[in-house]
N, C-alpha and C positions, 0 to 999 in steps of 0.2 A: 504494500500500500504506500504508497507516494503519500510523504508528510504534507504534500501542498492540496492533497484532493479536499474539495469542496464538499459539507452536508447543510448546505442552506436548511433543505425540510427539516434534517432528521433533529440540528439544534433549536429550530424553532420550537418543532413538538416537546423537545429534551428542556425547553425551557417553560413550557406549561406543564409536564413531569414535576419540574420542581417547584413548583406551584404548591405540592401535595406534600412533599417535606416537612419535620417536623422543624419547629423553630426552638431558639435556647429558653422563649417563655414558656411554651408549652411544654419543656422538659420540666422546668421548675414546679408548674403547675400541679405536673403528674409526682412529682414528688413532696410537696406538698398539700397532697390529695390524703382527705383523711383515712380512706382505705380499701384495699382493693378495688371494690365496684365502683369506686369511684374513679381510679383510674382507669378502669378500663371502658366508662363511662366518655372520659376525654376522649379518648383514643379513637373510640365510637364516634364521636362528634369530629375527631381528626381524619375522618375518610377511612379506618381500617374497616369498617362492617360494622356490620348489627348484630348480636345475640354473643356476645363475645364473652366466656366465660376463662377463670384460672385453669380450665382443663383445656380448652383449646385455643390459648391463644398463643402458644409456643407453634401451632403447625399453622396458624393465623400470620405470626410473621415468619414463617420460615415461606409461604406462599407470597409474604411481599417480594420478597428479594428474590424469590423465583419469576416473580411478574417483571422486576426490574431486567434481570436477563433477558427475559424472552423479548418485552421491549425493545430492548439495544440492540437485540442479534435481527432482530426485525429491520429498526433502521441503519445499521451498520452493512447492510451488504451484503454479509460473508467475510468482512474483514478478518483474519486472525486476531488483531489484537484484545477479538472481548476474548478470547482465550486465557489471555493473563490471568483473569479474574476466575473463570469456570474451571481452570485443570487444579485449584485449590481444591476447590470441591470435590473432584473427582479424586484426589488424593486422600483429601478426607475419609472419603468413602471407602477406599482400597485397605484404609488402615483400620475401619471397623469392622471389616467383612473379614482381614487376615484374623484379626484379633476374635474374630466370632468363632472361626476356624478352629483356631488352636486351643481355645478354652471352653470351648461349648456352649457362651452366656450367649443369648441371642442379644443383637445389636442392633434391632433394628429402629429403636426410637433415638438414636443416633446419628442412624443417618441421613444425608439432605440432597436437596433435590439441585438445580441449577448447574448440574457439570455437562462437559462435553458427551458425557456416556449416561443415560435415563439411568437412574435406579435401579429398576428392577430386571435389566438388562445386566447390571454389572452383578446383581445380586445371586442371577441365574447362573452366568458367567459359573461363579464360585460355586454353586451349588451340583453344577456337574461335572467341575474339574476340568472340563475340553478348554475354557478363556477364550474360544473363540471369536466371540462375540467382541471384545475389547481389545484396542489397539497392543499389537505389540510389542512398543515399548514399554504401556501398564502392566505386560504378564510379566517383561523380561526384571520390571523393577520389585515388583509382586514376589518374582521368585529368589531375587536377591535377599530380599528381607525375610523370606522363610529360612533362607540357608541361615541367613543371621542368628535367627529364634531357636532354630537348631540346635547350633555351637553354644548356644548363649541362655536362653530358656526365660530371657529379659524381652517381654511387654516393649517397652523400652526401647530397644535396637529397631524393633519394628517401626517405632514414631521415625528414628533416626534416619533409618535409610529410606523410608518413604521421605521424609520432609525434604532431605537432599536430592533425592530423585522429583520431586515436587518445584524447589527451587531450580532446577536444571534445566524443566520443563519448560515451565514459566518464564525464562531467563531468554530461552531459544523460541519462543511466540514473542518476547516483548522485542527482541532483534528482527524478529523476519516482519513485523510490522514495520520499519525504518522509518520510523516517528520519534522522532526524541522524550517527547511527553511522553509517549507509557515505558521507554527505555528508562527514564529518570524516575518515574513512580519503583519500578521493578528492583531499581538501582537500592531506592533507600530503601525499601522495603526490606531487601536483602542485609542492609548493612544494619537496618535496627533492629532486624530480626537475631544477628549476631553481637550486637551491642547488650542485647535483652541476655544472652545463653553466658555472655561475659561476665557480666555483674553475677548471675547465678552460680557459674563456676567457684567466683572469689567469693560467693558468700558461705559456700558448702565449705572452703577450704581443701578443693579437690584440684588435682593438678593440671596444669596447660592440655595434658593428652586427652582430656576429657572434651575441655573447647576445641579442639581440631579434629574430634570426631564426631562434636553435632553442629558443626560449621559448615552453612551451607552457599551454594554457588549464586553468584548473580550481581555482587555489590561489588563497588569499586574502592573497599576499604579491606585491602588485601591481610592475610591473616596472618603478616608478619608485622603487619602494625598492633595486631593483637596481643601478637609474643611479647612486644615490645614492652605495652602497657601494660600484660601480664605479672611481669617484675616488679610492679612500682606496689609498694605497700599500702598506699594510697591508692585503691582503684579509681575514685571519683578523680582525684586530682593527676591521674593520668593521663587523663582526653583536655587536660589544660593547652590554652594554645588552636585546638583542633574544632571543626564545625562542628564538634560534638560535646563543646564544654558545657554549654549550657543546657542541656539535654541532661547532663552526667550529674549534671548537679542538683538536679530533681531529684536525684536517689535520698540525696540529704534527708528528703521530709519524706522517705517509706516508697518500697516498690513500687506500689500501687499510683503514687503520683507519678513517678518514671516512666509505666507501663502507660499513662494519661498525656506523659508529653508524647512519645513518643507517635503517639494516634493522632495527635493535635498536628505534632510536626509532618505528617502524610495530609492531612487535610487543608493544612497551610499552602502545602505544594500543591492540592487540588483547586482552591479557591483560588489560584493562578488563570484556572480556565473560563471563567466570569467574565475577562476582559476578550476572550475568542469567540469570533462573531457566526464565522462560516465553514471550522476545521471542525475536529471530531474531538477535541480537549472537553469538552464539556460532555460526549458519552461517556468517557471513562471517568466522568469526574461524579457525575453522577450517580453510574454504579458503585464509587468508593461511600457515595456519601447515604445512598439505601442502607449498605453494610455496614455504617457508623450509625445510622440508627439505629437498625434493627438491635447492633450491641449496645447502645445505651439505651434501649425501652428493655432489654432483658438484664442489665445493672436496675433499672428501678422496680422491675418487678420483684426480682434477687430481692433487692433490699425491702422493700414493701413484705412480703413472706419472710424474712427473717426479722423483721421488728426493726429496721437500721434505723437511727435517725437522720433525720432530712440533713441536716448538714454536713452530715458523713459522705450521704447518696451525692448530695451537690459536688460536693469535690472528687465525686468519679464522674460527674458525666463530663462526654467526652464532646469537642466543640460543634454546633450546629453545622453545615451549610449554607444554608441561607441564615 
């Protein structure tokens, strides 16, 4: 895809889509709601549906963000690049259906809809052993990660090598789209997603070999800068100097707010597409920012079912779109 092609319609429509978006008042709202039917009472009035109860509204939005797909892959063309976003899913899904595999729990309220491969396609797929059905680069990574479980008998290795084989994927659609905008989403994705396993490493007190085997491909913050800041006693005051000081320094005030910039700092780089009138920056910007809903209406529901307080819930939600 040629980063200069034109979607005059597809941003027009993609700009009455966000129309429907929830806004940072209406998150407050919902958390400030005195309880449950009450939020989901808003939510009702926010275009999700009618009859919307705690039993079904986890399949309630896991159908938005399948609507948001189907959308984009509508006005998109065929373009590869909604791929970036749909082979997560399909990863996802490969990693509950092994894990279904080898321990007998069924998995299936786990898993979601929205990838390149239907559900119960990939679900068959496994159920009779042939993979025919699914591309095979998913069987060849699929079988990778059982050799893993094997040797190893670690849950565990299975996220590993699926999420590596995930990122690799993803890394090789966001290149063959030759658009710099979902090249750079893909990019920091990548790196905060290994910024995120870094702090985790140091905080276990577990060694560098741990970091460079759930270190995954696609960022251009090479993993010798890693080793680097590995050494420093100070993890936070490592990334001193680097576009990641201030990001590292959120850790200060608790994971939790780190795991919030760094969602912040993807949506930053998305609200870049606001100002793109006639390119495709705003399909993908859009589907980032469905998927930052959907996780912050199920942080407030989280919290609403466990009793959080509001001002606890506030300082996880993570930043609007619009």
């Amino acid at each position: 895809m040629s980063k200069n092609k034109m979607y005059p319609y597809a941003v027009a429509r993609v700009r009455m889509l966000e129309r429907s978006l929830l806004t940072e008042k209406q998150y407050h709202q919902m958390v400030e709601a005195k309880g449950m039917p009450e939020v989901l009472k808003l939510l009702t009035e926010a275009g999700y549906g009618a009859n919307l109860t705690e039993q079904n509204i986890s399949q309630v939005l896991a159908a938005r963000q399948k609507k948001a797909y189907d959308d984009i892959a509508e006005l998109a063309e065929g373009q590869s690049f909604l791929d970036v976003f749909l082979l997560k899913n399909d990863y996802h899904n490969l990693k509950v259906l092994l894990k279904e595999e080898v321990s007998g729990v069924d998995g299936s309220a786990y898993l979601v809809g929205g990838g390149t491969v239907d559900v119960e396609v990939m679900r068959q797929a496994f159920a009779s052993k042939t993979m025919d059905a699914i591309p095979p680069s998913f069987v060849e990574d699929v079988q990778q990660a059982r050799e893993m479980y094997a040797k190893t008998a670690s849950g565990q290795m299975i996220d590993i090598v699926l999420d590596q084989a995930a990122f690799a994927a993803m890394a090789k659609k966001a290149k063959e789209s030759h658009h710099p905008f979902v090249e750079g989403y893909l990019t920091r994705l990548a790196n905060l997603t290994n910024l995120k396993s870094f702090f985790r490493v140091k905080a276990m007190k577990k060694p560098f070999e741990l970091l460079r085997d759930v270190f995954v491909p696609g960022g251009d913050l090479e993993l010798a800068a890693f080793q680097a800041a590995f050494g420093n006693e100070d993890a936070i005051g490592a990334w001193k100097g680097t576009p990641y000081q201030t990001l590292a320094e959120e850790l200060r005030l608790g994971y939790t707010a780190f795991e919030k910039a760094c969602d912040n700092a993807l949506m930053d780089y998305m609200k870049e597409a606001k100002y793109a009138a006639l390119t495709m920056e705003p399909l993908v910007a859009y589907l980032y920012a469905v998927e930052t809903e959907v996780k912050t209406v199920r942080i407030i529901l989280n919290g609403k079912t466990n009793g959080m307080d509001a001002a606890v819930m506030k300082e996880r939600l993570r930043d609007a779109y619009v």
